[in-house]
C-alpha positions, 0 to 999 in steps of 0.5 A, a space after each residue: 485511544 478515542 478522546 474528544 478535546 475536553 478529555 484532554 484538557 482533563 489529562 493530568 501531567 505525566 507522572 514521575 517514571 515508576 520503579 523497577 518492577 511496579 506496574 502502572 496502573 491501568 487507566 481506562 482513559 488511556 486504553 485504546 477505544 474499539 474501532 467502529 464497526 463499520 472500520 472493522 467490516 470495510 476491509 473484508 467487504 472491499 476482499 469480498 467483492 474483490 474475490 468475487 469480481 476475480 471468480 466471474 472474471 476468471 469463470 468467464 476466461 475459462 480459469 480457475 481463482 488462484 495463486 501462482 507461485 504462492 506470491 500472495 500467499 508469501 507476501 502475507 506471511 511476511 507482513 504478519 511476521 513484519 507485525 508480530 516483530 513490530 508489536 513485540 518493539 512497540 510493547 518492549 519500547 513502552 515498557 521501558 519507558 514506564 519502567 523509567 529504567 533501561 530493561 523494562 521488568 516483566 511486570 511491565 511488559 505484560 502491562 502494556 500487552 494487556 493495555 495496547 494489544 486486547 484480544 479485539 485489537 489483534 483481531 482487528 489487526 490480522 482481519 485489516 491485513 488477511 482482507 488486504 491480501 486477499 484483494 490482492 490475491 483478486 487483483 493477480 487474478 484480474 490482472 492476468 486474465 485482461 488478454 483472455 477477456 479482451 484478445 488482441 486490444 491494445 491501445 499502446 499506440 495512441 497512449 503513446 502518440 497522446 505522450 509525443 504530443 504533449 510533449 511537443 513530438 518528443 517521447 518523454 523517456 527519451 527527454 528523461 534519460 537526456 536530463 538524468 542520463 542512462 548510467 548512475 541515474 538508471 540504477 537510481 530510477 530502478 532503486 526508487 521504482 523498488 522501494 513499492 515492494 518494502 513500502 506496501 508491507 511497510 506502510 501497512 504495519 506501521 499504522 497499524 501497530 504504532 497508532 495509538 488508536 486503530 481507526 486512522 490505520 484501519 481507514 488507510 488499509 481500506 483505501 489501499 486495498 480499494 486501489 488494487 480494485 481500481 487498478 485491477 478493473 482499469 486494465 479492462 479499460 485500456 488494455 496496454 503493454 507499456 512503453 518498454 515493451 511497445 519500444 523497447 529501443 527506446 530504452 535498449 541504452 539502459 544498463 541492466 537494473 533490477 527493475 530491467 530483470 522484473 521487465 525481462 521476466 513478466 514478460 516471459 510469464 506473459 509469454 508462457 501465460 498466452 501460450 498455456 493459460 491453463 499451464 499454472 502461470 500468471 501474466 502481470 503486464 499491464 500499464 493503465 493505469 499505475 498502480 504503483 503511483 495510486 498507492 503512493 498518491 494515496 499514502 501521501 494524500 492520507 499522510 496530510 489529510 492526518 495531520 501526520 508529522 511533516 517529515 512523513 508528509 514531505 517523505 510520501 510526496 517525494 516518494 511520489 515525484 519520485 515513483 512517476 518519475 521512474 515509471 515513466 524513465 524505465 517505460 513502465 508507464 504512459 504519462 497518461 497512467 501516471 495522471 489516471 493513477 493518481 485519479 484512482 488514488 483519490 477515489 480510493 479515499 473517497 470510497 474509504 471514507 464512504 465505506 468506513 464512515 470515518 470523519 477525516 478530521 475526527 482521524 486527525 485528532 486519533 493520529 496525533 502524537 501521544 500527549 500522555 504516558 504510554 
């Protein structure tokens, strides 16, 4: 819903909650205005020069564009069922409430689906999340290829020298596992690292089936897909392996954690991958810079550019600390690509909101909490 503030000072009270089986009438004020169009075309332009940034690198490496394992594939599958069971509880909740009783009719329910989810909304909505995972789907491809197009470089041992010397000759995931210790906090610092893979779909879904207007969600979308492209052409910059793998001594004192696992295992796919480009696996290790801490820096700094409630706001910045702070305990990253991951983060919103055109404070007033009825 796009309103402007004298609109709002026209809104009339809340009327008194309707009777079983009537339905509200429907206000065009109150319907959901249509996205920009440049919101709109923002997310398949980001996929499109994604997918053909991953068809010239992946021609040159001598491979073939495509999707090991189905990983892409599966992941957008599940956010679209995530979506679908998120849309029928919004749909559900506001009929309740405009029913005013505790099983909204069916006369409601189809009310608020006819109102919130229009034919260019849910087009709006899959078009936002296919063009996501399409760019992700040209990240896994980039990604994999960084050793074909640059063999052999590497630039572990300096990224790892400029972390001793920041830190007065210590190694900063030896002075992390002194201060949380190597038990109970390892497995903490492997629960917080995990949380990305619930996050991403999580996050996506969320703006963009609870917002009462599209544009703020769309505008996020873009800008977390913008950072798989980032990221994807950052490892060409620097290609490197991580702490765990460069000094796997280092951490040889963690006990076994789910994140120890994914270590073991990218690193067997690396193997498999160098060994057999053309066999049908992937390779996924690279440290600069982190993806990881650019998607929750930008979560975070679109969360408070929003206006969005504090609780949220408070929530993404401790994700954040959090995610740094595991990346660098579990070897993951350098504590330089934890900085350059957050640099890409706000490129990122910039270029969103360069290619979306969006005015940030105008998508604050769009991501403010419903002052009306549903």
């Amino acid at each position: 819903m796009t309103v402007d503030s004298e609109s709002y000072a026209r809104i009339p009270p809340m009327p008194p909650p309707f009777e079983r089986g009537e339905v509200a009438p429907r206000d065009k004020r109150h319907s959901p205005k249509p996205a920009h169009r440049r919101l709109l075309i923002a997310g398949p332009v980001v996929a499109l020069v994604s997918l053909l940034a991953a068809v010239l690198m992946t021609d040159a490496a001598g491979l073939p564009l495509r999707d090991p394992d189905h990983v892409a594939g599966r992941r957008l599958a599940m956010v679209l069922g995530l979506v679908a069971l998120l849309i029928a509880l919004d749909v559900l909740v506001r009929a309740r409430l405009r029913s005013g009783t505790g099983r909204p009719s069916r006369a409601a329910i189809g009310s608020v689906w006819r109102e919130r989810w229009t034919l260019p909304r849910g087009l709006a909505v899959g078009s936002a999340l296919i063009s996501f995972y399409v760019t992700y789907l040209a990240y896994r491809n980039l990604k994999s290829v960084v050793p074909l197009i640059r063999p052999g470089d590497l630039f572990d041992r300096q990224l790892g020298e400029l972390d001793r010397s920041l830190f007065g000759g210590h190694d900063p995931a030896a002075l992390l596992h002194e201060l949380l210790g190597t038990g109970v906090g390892a497995h903490f610092m492997s629960g917080a690292y995990m949380i990305f893979f619930a996050f991403i779909p999580g996050t996506l879904a969320i703006a963009l089936v609870f917002a009462r207007n599209l544009q703020p969600g769309l505008f996020y979308v873009t800008a977390q897909s913008i950072n798989w492209l980032l990221a994807a052409g950052s490892y060409f910059v620097l290609p490197s392996l991580g702490p765990v793998y460069r000094e796997p001594s280092v951490f040889a004192d963690l006990p076994r954690t789910a994140v120890g696992q994914l270590q073991e295992l990218l690193l067997d796919q690396r193997i498999d991958f160098l060994r057999d480009p053309a066999g049908g696996a992937a390779q996924s290790i690279g440290a600069f810079s982190s993806l990881h801490v650019s998607f929750f820096f930008t979560a975070a700094l679109t969360a408070h550019l929003l206006g969005l409630a504090r609780p949220l706001r408070i929530g993404a910045w401790v994700l954040l600390g959090l995610t740094t702070a595991a990346t660098i305990y579990l070897g993951w990253h350098y504590v330089l690509d934890d900085f350059a991951g957050v640099v890409l983060g706000a490129i990122a919103i910039l270029l969103a909101r360069a290619l979306t055109g969006l005015d940030l404070r105008t998508a604050r007033r769009l991501a403010a909490p419903e002052t009306t009825r549903t």
